[in-house]
N, C-alpha and C positions, 0 to 999 in steps of 0.2 A: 354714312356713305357705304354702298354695299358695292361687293366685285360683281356685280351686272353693272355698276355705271351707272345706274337710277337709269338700265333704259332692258326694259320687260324681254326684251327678245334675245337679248345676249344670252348666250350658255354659261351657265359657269364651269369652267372647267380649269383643271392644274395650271394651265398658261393664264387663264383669264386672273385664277387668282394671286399668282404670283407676281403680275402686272401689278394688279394694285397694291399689294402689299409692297412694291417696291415705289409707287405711287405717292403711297402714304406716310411711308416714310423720309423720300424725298420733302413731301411738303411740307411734316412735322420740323424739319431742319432748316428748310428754309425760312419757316412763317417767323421763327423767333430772330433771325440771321436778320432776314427784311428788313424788319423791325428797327435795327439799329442802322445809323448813318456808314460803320463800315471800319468801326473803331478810331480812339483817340492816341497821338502822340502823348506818351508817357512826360516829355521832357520837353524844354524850348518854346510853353504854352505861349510865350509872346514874342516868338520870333516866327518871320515869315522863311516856309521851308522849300527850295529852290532844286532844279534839277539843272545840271551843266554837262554840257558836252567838248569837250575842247577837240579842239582841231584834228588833234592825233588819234579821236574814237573813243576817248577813256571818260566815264559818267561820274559823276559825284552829284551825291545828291546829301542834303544837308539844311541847316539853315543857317540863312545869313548872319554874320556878323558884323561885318561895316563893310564898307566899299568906299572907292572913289575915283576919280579917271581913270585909274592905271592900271588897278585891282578891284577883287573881293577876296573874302576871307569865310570861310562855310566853316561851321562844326559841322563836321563827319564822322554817326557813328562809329565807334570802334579805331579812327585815325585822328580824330582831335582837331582841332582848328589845321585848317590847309589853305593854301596863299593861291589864286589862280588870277592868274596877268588877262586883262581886259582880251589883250592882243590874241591871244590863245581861244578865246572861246569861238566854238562855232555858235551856240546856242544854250539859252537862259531861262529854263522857263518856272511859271511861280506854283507851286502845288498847290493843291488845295491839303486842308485836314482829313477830309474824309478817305482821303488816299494812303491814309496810313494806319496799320491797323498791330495795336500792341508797337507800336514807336516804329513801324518798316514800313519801308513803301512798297507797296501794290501799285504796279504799273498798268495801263490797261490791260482788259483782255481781249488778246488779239484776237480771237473768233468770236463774239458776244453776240451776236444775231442767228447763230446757227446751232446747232447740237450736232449728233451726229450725220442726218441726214435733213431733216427739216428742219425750218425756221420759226423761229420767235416772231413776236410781234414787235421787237426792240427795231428801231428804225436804223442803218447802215452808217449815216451821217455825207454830206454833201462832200464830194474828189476823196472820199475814203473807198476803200476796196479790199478786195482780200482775191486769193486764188486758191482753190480746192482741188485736189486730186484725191481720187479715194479709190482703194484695190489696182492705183496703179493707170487703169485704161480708161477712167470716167473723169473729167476735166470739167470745171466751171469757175468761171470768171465773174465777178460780184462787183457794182461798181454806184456810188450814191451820186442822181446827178440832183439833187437837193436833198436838204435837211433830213427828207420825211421819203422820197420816192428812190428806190433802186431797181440796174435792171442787170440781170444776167445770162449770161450765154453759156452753153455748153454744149459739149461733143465724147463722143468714144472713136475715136480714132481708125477705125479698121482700115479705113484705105490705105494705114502704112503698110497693111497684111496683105493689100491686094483684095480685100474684101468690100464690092459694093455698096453701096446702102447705108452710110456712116451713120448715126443719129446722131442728130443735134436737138437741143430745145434753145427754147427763149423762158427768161425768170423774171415777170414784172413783180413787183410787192409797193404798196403806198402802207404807212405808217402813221398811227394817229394818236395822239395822246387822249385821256380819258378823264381831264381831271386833274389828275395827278401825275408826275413824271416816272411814277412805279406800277402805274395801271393803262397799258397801250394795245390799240387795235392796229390789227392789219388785212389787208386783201390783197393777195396775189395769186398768179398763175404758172403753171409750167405747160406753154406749146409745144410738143412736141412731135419731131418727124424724122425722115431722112434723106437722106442726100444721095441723087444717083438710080432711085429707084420711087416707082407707081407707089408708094403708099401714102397713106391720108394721115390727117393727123389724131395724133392720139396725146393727152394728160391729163392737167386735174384744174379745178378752180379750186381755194380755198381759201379761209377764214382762220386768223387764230387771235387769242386772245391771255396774254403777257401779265401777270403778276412779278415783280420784283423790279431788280438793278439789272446792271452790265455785268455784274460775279453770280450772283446768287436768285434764281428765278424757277419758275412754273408757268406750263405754256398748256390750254385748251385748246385744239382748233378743231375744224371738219372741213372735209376736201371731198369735192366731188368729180370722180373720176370720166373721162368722157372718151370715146372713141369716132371720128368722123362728125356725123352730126347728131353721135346717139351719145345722150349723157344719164349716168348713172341718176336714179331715184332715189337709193338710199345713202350717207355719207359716210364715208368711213372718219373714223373717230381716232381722232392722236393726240395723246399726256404723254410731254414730256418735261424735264424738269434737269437746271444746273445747278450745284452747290461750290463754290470757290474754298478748296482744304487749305490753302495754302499760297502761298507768292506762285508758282508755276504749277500745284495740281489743283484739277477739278472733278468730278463725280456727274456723267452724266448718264441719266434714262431716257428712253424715248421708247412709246408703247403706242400701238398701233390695235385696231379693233375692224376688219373688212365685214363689208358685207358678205353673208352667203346662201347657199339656199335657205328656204322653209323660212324666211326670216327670222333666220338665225346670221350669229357671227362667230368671224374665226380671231384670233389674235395673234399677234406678233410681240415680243418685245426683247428690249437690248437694253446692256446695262454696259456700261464700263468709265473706263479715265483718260482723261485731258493731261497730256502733261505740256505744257505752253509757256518758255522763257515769250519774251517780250516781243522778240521777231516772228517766232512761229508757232503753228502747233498741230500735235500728233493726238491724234484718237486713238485708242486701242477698247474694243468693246465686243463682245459677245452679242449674238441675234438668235432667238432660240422662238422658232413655231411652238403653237400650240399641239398636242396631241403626239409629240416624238417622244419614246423614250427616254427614261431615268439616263442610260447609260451615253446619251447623246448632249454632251455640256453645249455646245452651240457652234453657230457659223463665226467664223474669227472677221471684225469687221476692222481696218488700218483706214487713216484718211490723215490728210496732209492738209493744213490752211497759211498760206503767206499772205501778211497782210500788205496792203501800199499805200502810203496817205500824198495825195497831188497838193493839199495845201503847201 
């Protein structure tokens, strides 16, 4: 694989190549990661390992040890067999093994369909949702009305400013398996326009296509950007890629390749970390053009994701 991308017309330049080195190294990490189910329970190989929630907010997650009407009894790393009264629990659910990696549990990941700004081909899942806020003034709302189809809405707010012309878009995406549960396609779109004023609409169509899980992946797509009724002829091209370090951090890239004159292209990309307790999660990442100076680290990128499940 060379940093043109195996595609003749790309330049190669300091941005170009640092994309892929950063590319490549994401996927070295992942490909062996993949590979495995997501690590095993050290301990309790023949006990079933349960998450509880009692009434009052407080989680124990554990595996069982007996029960019966009135009770259960969990080992609890590091607290030891604990007693929790039927009456008390709000909710009981059964874990799987692969959810547990070095004997701890890995809860989901609350934003797993998305990276920093674009999407996977990972499907949303049907009354699951999340809300995104990023730099503060950009809003979107994500929301699966089956297994495989989501659709999203978003806005930048400026009428609170007194400012005309809000934008909004629409986010369809359909999700498809390929096979296998680690290899998925996707097509969707972003419409978008504004609110209050004459203009037409302007986004993109696109394609991407998903190597990995819900922690640990690598994403291919092309998107084709369109204005009114004129749409682009050549695609711009976006690698990007999640690594899961940890119970709440992750590692993510996303690299971008635009069309530009002479049929040539320009690049974009961003690198940074996820850090994501179980309820939400914070982006923190750098975006760095090609072609800016040594002395210019990059544009500082913040993004906020809360997720909501209607089940």
């Amino acid at each position: 694989m060379s940093c043109n991308m195996n595609f003749n017309h790309i330049k190669s330049t300091p941005m170009t190549t640092k994309a892929c080195t950063v590319l490549l190294f994401t996927l070295l990490i992942i490909q062996p990661a993949i590979a495995q189910s997501g690590g095993e329970s050290d301990n309790n190989d023949d006990q079933q390992a349960y998450r509880v929630v009692t009434i009052d907010g407080t989680t124990s997650i554990g595996y069982l040890v007996r029960e019966d009407d009135n009770m259960i009894i969990l080992d609890v790393e590091g607290l030891g067999e604990i007693t929790i009264r039927r009456e008390n629990i709000r909710t009981m659910t059964e874990l799987d093994e692969s959810e547990f990696v070095d004997g701890r549990y890995w809860f989901a990941n609350p934003q797993a369909t998305r990276y920093l700004f674009a999407p996977n081909a990972l499907p949303l899942g049907k009354k699951k949702g999340y809300y995104q806020n990023t730099w503060i003034f950009f809003n979107n709302v994500n929301y699966g009305l089956s297994e495989r189809f989501s659709l999203g809405v978003g806005t930048v707010p400026l009428f609170l400013f007194g400012v005309a012309g809000s934008p909004v878009w629409v986010i369809p995406k359909l999700s498809l398996p390929l096979g296998t549960d680690k290899l998925n396609i996707s097509a969707g779109a972003m419409f978008g326009g504004a609110i209050g004023v004459g203009f037409g609409g302007v986004g993109v169509l696109y394609s991407n296509l998903t190597y990995g899980n819900r922690n640990r992946n690598i994403t291919a797509g092309l998107g084709f950007g369109y204005v009114d009724d004129g749409i682009s002829d050549r695609p711009t091209v976006n690698i990007a890629g999640m690594y899961r370090l940890s119970q709440r951090y992750y590692l993510i890239s996303e690299n971008y390749f635009f069309p530009s004159g002479n049929d040539d292209y320009s690049a974009l990309g961003a690198f940074g970390v996820r850090y994501a307790p179980e309820s939400f999660a914070v982006d923190f990442a750098l975006v760095r053009p090609e072609g800016v100076g040594a002395s210019f680290i990059g544009i500082p990128w913040l993004g906020v994701s809360i997720p909501f499940d209607r089940n």
